[in-house]
Biopython code that builds the backbone (N, CA, C, O; Angstrom):
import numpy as np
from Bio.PDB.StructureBuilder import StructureBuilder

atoms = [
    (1, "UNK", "N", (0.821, -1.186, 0.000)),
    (1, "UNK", "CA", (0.000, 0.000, 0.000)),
    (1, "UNK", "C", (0.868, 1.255, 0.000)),
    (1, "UNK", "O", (0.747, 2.224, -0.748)),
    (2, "UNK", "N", (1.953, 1.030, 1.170)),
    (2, "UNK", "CA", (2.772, 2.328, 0.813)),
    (2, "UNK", "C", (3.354, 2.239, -0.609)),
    (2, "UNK", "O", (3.539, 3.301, -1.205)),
    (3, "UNK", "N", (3.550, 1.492, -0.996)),
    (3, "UNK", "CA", (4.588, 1.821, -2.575)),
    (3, "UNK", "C", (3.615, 2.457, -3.276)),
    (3, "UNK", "O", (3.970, 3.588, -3.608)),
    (4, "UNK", "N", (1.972, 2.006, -3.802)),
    (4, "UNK", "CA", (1.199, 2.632, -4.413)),
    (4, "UNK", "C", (1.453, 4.018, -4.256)),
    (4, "UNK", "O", (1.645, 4.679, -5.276)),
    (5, "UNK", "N", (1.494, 4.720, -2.836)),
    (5, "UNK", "CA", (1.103, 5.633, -2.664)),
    (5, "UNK", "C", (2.322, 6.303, -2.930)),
    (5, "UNK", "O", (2.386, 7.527, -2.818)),
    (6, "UNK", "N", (3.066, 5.778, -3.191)),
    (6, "UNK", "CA", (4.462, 6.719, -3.390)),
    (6, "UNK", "C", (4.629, 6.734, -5.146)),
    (6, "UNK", "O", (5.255, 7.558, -5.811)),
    (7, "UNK", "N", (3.945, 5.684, -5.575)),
    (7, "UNK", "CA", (3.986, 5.854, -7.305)),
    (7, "UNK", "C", (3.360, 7.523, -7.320)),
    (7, "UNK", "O", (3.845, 8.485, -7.916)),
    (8, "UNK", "N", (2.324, 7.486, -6.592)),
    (8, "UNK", "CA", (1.659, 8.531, -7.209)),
    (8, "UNK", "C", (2.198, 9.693, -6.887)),
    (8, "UNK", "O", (2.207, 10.695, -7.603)),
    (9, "UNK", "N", (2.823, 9.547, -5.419)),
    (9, "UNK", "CA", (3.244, 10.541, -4.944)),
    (9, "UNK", "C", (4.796, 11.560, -6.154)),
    (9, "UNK", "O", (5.169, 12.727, -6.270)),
    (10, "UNK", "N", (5.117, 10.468, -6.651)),
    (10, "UNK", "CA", (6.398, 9.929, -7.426)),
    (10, "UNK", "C", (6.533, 11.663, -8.421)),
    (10, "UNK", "O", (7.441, 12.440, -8.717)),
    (11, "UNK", "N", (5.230, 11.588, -8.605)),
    (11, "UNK", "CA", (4.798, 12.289, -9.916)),
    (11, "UNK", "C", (5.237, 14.072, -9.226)),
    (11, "UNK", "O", (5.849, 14.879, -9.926)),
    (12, "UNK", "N", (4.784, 14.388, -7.802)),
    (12, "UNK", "CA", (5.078, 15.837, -7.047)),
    (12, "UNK", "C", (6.309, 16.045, -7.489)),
    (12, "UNK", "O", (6.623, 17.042, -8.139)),
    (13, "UNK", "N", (7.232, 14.957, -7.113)),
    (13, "UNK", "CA", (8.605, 14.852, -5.814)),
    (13, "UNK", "C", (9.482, 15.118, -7.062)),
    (13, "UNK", "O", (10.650, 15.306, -6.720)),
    (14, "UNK", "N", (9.300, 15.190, -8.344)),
    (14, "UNK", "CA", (10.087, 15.384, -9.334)),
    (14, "UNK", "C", (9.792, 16.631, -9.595)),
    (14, "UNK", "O", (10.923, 17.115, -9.633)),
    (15, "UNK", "N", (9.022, 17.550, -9.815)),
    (15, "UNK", "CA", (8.982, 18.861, -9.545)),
    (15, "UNK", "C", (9.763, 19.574, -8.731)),
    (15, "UNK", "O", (10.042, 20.738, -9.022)),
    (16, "UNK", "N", (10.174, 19.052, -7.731)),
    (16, "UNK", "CA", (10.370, 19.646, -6.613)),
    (16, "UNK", "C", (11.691, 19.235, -6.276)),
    (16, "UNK", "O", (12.236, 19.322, -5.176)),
    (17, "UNK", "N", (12.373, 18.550, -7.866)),
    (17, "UNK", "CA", (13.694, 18.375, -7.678)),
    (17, "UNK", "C", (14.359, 17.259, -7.091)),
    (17, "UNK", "O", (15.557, 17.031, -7.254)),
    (18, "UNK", "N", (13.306, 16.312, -6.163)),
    (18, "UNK", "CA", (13.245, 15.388, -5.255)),
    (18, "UNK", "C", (13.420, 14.006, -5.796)),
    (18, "UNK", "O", (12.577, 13.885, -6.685)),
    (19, "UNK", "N", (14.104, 12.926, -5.683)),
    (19, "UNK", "CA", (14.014, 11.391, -6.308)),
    (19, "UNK", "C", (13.778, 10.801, -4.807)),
    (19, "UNK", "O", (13.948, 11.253, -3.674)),
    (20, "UNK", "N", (13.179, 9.247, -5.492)),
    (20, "UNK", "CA", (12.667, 8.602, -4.422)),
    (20, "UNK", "C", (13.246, 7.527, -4.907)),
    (20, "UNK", "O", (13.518, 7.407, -6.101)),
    (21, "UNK", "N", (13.526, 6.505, -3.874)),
    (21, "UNK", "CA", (14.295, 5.114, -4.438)),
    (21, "UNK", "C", (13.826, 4.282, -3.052)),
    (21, "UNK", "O", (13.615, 4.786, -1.948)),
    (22, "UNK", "N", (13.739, 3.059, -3.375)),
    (22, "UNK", "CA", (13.136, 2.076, -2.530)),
    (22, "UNK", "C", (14.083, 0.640, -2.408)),
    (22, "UNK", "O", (14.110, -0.125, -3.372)),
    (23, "UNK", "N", (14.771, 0.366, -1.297)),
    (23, "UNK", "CA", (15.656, -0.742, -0.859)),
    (23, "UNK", "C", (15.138, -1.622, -0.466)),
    (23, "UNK", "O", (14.629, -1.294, 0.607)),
    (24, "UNK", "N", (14.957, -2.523, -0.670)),
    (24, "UNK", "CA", (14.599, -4.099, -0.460)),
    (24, "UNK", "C", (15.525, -5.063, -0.364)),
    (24, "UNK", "O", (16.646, -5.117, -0.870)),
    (25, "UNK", "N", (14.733, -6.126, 0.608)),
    (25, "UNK", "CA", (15.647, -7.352, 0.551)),
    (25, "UNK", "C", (15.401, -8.382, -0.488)),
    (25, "UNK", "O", (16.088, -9.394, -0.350)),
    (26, "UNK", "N", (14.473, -8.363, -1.632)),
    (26, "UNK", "CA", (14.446, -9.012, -2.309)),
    (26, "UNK", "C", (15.179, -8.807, -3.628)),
    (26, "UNK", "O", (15.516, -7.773, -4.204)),
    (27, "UNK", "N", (15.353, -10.310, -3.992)),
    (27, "UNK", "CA", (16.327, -10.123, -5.250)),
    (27, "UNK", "C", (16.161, -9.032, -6.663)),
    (27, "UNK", "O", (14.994, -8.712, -6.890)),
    (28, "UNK", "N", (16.931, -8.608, -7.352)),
    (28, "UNK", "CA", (16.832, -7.897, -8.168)),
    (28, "UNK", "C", (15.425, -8.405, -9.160)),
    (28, "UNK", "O", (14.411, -7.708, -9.186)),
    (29, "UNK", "N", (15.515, -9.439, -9.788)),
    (29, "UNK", "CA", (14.351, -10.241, -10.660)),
    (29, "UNK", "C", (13.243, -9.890, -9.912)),
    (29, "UNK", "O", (12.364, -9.208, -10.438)),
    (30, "UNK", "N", (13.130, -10.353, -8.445)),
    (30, "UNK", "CA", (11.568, -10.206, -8.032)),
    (30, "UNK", "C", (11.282, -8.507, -7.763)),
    (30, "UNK", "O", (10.184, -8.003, -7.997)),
    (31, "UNK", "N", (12.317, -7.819, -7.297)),
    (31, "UNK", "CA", (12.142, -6.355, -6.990)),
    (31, "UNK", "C", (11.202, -5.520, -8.806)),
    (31, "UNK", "O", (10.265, -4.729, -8.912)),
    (32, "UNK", "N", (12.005, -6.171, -9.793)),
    (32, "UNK", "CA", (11.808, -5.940, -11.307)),
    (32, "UNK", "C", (10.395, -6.293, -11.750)),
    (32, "UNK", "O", (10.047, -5.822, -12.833)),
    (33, "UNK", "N", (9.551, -7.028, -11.100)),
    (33, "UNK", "CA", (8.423, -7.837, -11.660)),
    (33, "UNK", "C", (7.408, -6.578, -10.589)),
    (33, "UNK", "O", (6.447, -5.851, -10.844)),
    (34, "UNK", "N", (8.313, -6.856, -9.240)),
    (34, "UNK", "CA", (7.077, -5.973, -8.873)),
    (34, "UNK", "C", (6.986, -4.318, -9.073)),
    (34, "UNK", "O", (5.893, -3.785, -8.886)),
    (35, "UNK", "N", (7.975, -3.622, -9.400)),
    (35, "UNK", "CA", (8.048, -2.266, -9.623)),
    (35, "UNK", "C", (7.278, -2.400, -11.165)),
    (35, "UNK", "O", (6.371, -1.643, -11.508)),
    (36, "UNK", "N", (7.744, -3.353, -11.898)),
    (36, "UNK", "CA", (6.911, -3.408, -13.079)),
    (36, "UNK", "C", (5.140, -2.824, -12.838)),
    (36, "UNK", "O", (4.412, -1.953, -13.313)),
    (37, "UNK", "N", (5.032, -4.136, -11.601)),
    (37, "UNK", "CA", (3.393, -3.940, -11.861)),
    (37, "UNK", "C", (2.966, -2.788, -10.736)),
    (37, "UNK", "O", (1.789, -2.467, -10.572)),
    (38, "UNK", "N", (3.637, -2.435, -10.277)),
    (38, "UNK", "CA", (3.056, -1.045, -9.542)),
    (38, "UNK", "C", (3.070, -0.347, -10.246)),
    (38, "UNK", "O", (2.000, 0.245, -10.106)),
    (39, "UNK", "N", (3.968, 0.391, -11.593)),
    (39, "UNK", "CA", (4.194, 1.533, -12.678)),
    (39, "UNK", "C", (5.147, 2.276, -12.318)),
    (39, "UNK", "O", (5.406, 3.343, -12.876)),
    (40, "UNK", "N", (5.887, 1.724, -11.182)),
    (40, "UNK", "CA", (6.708, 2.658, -10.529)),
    (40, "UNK", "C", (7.897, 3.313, -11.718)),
    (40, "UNK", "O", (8.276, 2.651, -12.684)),
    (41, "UNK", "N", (8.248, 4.355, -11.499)),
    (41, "UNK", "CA", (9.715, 5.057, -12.514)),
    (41, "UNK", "C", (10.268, 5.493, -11.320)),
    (41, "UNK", "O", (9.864, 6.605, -10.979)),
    (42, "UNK", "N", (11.123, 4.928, -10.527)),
    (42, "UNK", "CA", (11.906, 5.305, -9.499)),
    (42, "UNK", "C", (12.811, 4.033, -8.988)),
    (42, "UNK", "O", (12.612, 2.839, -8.764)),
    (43, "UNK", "N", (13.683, 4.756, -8.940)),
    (43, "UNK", "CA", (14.738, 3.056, -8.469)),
    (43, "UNK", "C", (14.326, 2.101, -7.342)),
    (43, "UNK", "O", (13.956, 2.358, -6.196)),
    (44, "UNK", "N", (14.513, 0.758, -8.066)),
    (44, "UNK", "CA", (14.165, -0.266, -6.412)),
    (44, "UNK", "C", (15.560, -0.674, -7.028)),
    (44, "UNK", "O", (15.771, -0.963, -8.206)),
    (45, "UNK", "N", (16.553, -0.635, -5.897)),
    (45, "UNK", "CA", (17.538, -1.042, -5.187)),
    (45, "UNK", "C", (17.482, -2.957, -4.249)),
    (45, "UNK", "O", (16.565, -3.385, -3.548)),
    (46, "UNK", "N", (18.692, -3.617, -4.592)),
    (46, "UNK", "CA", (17.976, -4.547, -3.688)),
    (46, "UNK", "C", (19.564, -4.745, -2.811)),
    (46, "UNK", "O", (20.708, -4.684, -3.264)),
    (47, "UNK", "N", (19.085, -4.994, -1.427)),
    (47, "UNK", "CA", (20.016, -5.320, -0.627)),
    (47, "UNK", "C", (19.499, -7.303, -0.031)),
    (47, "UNK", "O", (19.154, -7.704, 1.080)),
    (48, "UNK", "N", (19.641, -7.924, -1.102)),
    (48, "UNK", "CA", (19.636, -9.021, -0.707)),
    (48, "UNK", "C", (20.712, -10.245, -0.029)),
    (48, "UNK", "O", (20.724, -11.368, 0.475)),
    (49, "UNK", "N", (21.261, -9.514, -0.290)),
    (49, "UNK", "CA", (22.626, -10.148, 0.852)),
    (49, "UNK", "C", (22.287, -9.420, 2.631)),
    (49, "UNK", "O", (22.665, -10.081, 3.598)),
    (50, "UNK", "N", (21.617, -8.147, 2.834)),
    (50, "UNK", "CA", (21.621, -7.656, 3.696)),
    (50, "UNK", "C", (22.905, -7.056, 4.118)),
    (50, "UNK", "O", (23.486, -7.451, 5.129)),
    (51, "UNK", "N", (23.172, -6.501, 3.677)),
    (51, "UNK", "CA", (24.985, -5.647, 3.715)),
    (51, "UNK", "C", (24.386, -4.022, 4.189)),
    (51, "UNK", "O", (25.065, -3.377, 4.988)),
    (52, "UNK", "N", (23.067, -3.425, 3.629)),
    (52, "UNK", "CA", (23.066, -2.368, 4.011)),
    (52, "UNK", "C", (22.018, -2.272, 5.331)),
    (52, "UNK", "O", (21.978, -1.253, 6.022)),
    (53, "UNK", "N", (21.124, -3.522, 5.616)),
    (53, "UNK", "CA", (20.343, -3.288, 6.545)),
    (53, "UNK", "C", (21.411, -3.361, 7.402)),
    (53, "UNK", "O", (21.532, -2.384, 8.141)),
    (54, "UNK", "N", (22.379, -4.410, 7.539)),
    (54, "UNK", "CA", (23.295, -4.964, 9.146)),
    (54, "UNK", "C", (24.000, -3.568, 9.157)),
    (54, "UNK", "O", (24.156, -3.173, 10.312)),
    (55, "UNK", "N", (24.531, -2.597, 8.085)),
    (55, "UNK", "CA", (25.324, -1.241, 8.184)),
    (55, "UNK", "C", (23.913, -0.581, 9.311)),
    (55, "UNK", "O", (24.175, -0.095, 10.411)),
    (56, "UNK", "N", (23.305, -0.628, 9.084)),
    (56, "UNK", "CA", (22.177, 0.431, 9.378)),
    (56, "UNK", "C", (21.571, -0.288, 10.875)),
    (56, "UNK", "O", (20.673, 0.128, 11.607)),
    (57, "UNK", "N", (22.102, -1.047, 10.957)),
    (57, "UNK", "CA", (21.517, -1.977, 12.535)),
    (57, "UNK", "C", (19.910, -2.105, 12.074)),
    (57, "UNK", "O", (19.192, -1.749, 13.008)),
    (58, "UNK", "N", (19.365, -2.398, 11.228)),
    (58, "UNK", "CA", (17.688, -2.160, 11.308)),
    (58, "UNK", "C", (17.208, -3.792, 10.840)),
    (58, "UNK", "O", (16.666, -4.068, 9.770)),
    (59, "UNK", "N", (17.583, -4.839, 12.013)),
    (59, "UNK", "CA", (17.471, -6.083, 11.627)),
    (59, "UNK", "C", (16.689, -6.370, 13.081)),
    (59, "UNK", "O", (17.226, -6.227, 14.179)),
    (60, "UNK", "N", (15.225, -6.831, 12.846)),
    (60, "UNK", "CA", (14.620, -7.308, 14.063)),
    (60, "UNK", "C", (15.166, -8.559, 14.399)),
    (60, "UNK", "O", (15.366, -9.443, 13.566)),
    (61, "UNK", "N", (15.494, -8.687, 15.997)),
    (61, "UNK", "CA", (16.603, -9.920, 16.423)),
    (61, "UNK", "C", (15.669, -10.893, 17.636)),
    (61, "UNK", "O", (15.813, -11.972, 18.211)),
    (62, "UNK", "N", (14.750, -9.880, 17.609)),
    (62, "UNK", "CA", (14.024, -10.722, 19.473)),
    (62, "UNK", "C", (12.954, -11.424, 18.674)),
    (62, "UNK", "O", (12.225, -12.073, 19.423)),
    (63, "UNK", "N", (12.661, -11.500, 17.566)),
    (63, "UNK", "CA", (11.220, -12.407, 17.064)),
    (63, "UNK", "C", (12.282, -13.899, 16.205)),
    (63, "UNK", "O", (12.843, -13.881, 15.109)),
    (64, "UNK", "N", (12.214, -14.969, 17.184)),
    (64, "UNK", "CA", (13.112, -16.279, 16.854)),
    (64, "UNK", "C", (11.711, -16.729, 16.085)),
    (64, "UNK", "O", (12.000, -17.471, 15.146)),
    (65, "UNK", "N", (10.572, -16.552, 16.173)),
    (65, "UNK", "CA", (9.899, -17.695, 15.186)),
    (65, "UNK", "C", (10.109, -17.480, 13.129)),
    (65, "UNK", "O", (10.113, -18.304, 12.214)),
    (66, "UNK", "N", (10.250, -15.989, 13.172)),
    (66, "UNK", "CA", (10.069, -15.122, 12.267)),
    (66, "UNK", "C", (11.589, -14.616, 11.589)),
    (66, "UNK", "O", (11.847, -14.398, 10.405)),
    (67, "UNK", "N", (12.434, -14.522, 12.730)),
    (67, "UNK", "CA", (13.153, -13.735, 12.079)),
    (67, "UNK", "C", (14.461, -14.608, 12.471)),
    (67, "UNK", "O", (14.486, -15.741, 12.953)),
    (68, "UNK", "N", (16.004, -13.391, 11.979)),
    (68, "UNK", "CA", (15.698, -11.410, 11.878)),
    (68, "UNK", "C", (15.216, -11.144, 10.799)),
    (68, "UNK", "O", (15.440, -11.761, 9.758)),
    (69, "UNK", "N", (14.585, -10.309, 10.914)),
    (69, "UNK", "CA", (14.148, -9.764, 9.833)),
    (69, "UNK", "C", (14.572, -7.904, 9.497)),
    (69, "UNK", "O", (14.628, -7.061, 10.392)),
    (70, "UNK", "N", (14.759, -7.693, 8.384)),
    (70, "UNK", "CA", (14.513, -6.239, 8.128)),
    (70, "UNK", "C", (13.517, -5.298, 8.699)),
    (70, "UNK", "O", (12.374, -5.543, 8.313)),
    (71, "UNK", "N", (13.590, -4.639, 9.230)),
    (71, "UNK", "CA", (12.349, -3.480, 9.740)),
    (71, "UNK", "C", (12.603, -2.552, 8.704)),
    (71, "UNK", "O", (13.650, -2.166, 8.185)),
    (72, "UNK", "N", (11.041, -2.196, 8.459)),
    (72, "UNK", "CA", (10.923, -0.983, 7.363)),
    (72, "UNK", "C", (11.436, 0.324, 7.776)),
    (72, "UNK", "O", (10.787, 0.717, 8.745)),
    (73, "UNK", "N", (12.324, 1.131, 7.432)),
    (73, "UNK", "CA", (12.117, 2.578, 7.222)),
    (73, "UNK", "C", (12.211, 3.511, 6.504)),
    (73, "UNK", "O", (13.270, 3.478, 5.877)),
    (74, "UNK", "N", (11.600, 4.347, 6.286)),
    (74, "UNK", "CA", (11.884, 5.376, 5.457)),
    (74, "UNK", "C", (12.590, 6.308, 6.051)),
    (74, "UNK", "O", (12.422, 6.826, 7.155)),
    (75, "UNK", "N", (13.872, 6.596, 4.770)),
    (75, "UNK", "CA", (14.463, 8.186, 5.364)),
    (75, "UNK", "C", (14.509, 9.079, 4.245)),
    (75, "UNK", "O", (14.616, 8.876, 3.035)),
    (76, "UNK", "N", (14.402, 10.127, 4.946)),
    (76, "UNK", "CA", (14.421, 11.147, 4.366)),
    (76, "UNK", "C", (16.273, 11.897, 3.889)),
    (76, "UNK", "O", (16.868, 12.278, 4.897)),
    (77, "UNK", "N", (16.838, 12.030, 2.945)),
    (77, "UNK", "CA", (18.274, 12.623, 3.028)),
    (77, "UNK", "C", (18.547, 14.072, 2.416)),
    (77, "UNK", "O", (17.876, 14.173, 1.389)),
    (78, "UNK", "N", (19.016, 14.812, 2.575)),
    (78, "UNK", "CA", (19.657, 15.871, 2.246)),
    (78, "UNK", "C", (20.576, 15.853, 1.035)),
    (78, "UNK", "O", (21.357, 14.929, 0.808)),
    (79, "UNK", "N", (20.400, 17.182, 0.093)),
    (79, "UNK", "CA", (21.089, 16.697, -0.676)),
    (79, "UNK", "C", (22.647, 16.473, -0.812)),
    (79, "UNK", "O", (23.313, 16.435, -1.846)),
    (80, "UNK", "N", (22.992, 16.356, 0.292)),
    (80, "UNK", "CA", (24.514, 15.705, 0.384)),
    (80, "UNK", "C", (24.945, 14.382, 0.855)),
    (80, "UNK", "O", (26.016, 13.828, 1.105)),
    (81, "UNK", "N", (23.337, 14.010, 0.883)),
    (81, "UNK", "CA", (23.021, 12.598, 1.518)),
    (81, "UNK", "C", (23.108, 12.547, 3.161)),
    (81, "UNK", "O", (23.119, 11.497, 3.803)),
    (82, "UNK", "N", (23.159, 13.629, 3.624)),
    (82, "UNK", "CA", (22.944, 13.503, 5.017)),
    (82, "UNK", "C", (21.645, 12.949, 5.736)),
    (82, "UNK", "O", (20.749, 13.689, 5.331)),
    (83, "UNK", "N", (21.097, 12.018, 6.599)),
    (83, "UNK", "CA", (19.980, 11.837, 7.023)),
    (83, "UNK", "C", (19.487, 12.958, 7.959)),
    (83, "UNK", "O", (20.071, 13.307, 8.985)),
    (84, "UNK", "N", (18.081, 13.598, 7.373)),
    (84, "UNK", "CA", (17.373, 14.754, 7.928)),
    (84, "UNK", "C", (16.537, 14.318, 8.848)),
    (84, "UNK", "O", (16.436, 14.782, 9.983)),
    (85, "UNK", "N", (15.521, 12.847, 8.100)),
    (85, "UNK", "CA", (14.515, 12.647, 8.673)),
    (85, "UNK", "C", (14.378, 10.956, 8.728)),
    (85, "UNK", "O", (14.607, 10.182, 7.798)),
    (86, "UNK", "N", (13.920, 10.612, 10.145)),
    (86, "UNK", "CA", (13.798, 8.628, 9.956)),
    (86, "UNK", "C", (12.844, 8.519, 10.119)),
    (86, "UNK", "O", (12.289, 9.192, 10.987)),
    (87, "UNK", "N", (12.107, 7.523, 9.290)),
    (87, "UNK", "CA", (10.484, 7.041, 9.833)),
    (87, "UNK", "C", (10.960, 5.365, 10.241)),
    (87, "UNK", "O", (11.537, 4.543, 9.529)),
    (88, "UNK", "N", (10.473, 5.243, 11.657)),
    (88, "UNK", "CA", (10.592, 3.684, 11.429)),
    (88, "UNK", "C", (9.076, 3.016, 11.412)),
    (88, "UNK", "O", (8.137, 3.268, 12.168)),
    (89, "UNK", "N", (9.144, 2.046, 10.264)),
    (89, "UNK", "CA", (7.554, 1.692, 9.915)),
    (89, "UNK", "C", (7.508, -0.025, 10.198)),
    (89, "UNK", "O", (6.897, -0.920, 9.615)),
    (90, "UNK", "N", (8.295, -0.034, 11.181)),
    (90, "UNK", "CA", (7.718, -1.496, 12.024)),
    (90, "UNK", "C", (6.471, -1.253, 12.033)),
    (90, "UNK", "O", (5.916, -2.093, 11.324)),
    (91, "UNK", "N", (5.946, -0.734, 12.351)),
    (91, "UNK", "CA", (4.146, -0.691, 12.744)),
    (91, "UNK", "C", (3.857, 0.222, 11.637)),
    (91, "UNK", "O", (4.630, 1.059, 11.172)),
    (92, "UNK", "N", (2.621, -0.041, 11.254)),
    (92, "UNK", "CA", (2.089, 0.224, 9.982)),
    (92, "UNK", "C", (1.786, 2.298, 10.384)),
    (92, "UNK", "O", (1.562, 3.140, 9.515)),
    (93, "UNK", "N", (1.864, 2.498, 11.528)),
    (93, "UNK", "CA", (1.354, 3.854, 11.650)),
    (93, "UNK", "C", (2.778, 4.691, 11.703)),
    (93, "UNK", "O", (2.763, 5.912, 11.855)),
    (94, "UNK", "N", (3.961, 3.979, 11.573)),
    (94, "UNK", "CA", (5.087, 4.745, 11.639)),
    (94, "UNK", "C", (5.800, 4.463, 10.309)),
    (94, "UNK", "O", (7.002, 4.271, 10.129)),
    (95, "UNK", "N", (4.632, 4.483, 9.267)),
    (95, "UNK", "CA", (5.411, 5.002, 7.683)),
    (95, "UNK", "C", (4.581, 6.160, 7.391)),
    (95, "UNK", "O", (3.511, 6.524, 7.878)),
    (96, "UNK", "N", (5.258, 6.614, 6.559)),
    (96, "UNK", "CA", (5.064, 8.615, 6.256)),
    (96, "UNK", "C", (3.885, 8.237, 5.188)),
    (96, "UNK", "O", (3.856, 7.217, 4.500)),
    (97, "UNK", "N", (3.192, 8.995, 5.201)),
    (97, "UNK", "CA", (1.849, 9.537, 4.264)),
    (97, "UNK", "C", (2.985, 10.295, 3.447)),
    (97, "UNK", "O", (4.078, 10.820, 3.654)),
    (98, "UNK", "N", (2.236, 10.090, 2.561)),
    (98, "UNK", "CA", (2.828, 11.338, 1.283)),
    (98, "UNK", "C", (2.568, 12.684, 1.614)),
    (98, "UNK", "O", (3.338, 13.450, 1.035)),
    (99, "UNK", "N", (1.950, 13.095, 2.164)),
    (99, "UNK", "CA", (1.015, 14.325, 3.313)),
    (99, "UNK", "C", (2.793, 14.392, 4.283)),
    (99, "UNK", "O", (3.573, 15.340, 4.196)),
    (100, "UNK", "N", (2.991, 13.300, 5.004)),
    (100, "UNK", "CA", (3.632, 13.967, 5.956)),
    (100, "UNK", "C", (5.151, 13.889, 4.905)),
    (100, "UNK", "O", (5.846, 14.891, 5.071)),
    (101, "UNK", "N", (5.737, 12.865, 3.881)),
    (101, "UNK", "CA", (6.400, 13.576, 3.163)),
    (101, "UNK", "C", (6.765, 14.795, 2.849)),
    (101, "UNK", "O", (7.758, 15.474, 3.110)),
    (102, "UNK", "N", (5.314, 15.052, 1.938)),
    (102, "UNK", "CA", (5.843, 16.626, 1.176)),
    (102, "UNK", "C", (6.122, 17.697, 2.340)),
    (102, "UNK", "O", (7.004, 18.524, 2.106)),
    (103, "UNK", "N", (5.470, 17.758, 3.540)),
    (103, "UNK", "CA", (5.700, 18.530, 4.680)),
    (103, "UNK", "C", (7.292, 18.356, 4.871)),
    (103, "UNK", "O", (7.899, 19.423, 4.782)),
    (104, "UNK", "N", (8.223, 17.022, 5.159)),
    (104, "UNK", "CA", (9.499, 16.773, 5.167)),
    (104, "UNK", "C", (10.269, 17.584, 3.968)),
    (104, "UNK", "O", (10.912, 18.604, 4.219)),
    (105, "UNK", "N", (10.158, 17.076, 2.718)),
    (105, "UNK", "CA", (10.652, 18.177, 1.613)),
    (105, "UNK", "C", (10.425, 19.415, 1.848)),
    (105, "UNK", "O", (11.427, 20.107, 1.667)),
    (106, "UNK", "N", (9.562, 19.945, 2.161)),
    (106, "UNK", "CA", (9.284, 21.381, 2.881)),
    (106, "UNK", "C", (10.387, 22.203, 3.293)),
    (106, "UNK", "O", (11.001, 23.139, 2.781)),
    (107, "UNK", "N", (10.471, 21.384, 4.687)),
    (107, "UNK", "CA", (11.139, 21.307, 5.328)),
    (107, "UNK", "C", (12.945, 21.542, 5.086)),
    (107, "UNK", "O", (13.818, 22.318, 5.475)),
    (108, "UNK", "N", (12.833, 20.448, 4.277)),
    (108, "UNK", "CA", (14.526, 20.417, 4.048)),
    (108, "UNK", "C", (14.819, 21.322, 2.458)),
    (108, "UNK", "O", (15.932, 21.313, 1.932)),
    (109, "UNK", "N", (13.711, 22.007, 1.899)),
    (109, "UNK", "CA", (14.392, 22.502, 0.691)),
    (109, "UNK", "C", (14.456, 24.214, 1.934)),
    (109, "UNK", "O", (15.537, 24.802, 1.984)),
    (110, "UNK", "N", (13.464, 24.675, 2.627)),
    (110, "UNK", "CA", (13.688, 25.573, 3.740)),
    (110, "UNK", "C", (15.682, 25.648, 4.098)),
    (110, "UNK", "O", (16.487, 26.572, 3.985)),
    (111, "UNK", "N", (15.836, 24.171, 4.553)),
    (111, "UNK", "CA", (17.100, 24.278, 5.000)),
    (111, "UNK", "C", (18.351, 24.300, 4.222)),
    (111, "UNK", "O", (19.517, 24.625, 4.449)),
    (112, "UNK", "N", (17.700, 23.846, 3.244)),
    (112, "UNK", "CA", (19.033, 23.775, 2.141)),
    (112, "UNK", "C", (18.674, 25.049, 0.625)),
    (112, "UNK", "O", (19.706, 25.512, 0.141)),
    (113, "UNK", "N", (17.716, 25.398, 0.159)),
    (113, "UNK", "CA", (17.720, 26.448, -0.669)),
    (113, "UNK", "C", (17.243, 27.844, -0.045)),
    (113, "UNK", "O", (16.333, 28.206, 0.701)),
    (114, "UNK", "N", (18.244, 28.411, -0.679)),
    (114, "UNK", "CA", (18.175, 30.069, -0.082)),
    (114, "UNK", "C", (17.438, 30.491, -0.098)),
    (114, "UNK", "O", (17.070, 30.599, 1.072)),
    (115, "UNK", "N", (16.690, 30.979, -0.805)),
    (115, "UNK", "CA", (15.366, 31.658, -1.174)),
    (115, "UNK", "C", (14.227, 31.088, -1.278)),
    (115, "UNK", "O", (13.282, 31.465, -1.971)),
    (116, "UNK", "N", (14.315, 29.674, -0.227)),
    (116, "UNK", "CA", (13.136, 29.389, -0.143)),
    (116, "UNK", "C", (12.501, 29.195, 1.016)),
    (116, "UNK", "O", (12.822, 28.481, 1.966)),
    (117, "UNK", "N", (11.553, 29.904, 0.857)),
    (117, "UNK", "CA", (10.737, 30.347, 2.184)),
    (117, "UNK", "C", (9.115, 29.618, 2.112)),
    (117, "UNK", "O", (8.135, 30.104, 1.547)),
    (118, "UNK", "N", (9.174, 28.569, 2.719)),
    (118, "UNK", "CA", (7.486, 28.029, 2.392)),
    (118, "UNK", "C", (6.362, 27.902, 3.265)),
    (118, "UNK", "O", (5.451, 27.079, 3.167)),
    (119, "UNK", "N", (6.622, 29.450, 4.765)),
    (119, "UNK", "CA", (5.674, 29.270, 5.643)),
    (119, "UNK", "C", (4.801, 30.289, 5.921)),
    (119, "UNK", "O", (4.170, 30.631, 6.921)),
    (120, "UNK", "N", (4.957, 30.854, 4.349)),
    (120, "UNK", "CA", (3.416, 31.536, 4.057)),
    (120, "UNK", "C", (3.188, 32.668, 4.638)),
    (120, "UNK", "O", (2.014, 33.033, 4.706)),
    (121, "UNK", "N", (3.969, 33.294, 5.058)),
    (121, "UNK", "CA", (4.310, 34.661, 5.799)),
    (121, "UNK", "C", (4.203, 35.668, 5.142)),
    (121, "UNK", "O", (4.449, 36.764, 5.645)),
]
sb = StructureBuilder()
sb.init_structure("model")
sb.init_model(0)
sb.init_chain("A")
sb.init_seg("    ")
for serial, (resi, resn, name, xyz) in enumerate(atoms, 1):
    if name == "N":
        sb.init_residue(resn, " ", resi, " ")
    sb.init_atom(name, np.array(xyz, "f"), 0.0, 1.0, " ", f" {name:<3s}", serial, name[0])
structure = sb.get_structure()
């Protein structure tokens, strides 16, 4: 459901100068079939070895029936690739709406472009 919502979202975030890319643990082939059928035009990345989740510590370790597993998050980066903003979306209410997205871009084009002022003053 979140990816849908980020296809569409997909369409703002390029206006606005913004790319979106999506990391997975699944293999390149299956990542390819499914960005296919979402319509997505934005990179899926795959970390199927898990090299960038274990960098990132974001491997659930206390669930032995299940796991470890990857925990979802979204981040937000700067354009020097600095991390601005983390969503962690273990639980379905701690991934970003496209709503609280574009508020984040807001946010960080505020901090990083000069002349931009977006709080309506």
């Amino acid at each position: 459901m979140q990816l849908r919502e980020l296809v569409q979202f997909h369409e703002s975030t390029q206006v606005a100068y913004c790319r979106l890319a999506v990391v997975s643990v699944d293999p390149p082939r299956v990542q390819a079939a499914f960005k296919a059928g979402l319509g997505a035009r934005f990179a899926f990345l795959s970390d199927q070895n898990l090299a960038l989740t274990d960098e990132l510590g974001i491997r659930e370790t206390t669930d032995t029936r299940h796991g470890p597993l990857p925990v979802p998050f979204t981040f937000a980066l700067l354009p020097d690739l600095t991390i601005d903003r983390i969503f962690n979306g273990w639980y379905f209410v701690g991934r970003p709406t496209p709503e609280e997205l574009r508020q984040v871009i807001r946010e960080m084009m505020g901090k990083t472009v000069a002349d931009a002022d977006f709080r309506g003053e």
